[in-house]
N, C-alpha and C positions, 0 to 999 in steps of 0.2 A: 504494500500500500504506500504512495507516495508521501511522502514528510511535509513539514514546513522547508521554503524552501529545495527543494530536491524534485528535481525531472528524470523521468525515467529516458527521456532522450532528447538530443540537440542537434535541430537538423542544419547544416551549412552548405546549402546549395543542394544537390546531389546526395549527400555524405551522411548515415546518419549514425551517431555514437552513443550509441545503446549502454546506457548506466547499470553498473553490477547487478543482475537479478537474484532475489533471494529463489527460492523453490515454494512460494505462495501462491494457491489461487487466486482468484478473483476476488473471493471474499476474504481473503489476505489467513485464509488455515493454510498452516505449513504442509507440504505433500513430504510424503517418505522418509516420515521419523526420523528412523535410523539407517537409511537404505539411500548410499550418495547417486546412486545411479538412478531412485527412483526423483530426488530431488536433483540431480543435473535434466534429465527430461523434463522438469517442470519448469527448472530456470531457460530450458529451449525453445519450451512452449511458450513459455514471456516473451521470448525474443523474436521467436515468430511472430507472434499475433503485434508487438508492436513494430516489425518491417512490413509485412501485411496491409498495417494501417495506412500506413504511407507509399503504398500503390510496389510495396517491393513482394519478392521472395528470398527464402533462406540463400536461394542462389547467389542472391544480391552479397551475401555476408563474405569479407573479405577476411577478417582477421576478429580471433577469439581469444579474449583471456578467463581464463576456469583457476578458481581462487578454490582450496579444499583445504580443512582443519588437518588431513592427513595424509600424505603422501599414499599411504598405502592405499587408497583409494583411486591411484591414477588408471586401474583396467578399468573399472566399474566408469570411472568417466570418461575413458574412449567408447564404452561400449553404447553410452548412451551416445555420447559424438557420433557413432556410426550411424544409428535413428535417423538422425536430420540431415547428413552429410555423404554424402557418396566421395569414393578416394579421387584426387588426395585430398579434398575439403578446404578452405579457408587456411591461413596462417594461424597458430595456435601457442599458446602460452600456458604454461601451468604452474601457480604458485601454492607452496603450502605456507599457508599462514597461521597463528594461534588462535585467532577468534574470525567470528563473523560477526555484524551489526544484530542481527538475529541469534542466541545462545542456541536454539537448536538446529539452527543449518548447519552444515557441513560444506556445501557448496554453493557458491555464487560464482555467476558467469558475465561478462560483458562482449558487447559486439562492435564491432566497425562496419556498415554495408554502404554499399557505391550501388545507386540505384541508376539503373539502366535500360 
């Protein structure tokens, strides 16, 4: 769910920069507890529906950063990468970090797409 100040995205021309998604629905309930794969699929489906909006598709997506509480986690978030992405997919970054904005996510993703 969007904050005080904070946009889930900013579009510059063409360009649009899809801000960290948590793994929240609509109604902003966290998806997949404890399951990064079922929470990276949810944070794709944010990123879809919001390049979508603005007349793209995931094609449109050039370049991914996938943020996870844990390293070990990196198959389970390829596997969900696979979902949306056909090889070789987008430019990709993967960081582990110690927390999320959200305690119970594990995963948050942000995007880059060049709508064309």
């Amino acid at each position: 769910m969007p904050q005080a100040n904070y946009s889930h995205v900013t579009r510059v021309g063409d360009t649009l920069y899809v801000s960290g998604q948590l793994p929240l629905d609509e109604s902003g309930a966290l998806i997949g507890s404890s399951d990064p794969q079922a929470q990276a699929v949810q944070c794709y489906r944010n990123i879809k529906a919001i390049v979508e909006h603005f007349g793209g598709t995931l094609e449109d997506v050039v370049k991914i950063t996938q943020f996870t509480t844990d390293i070990a986690h990196r198959p389970a978030l390829g596997r969900a990468r696979d979902i949306f992405f056909t090889a070789p997919g987008p430019s990709s970054t993967l960081v582990a970090i110690t927390a999320l904005a959200n305690p119970d996510a594990v995963v948050e993703i942000e995007a880059i797409a060049v709508l064309g």
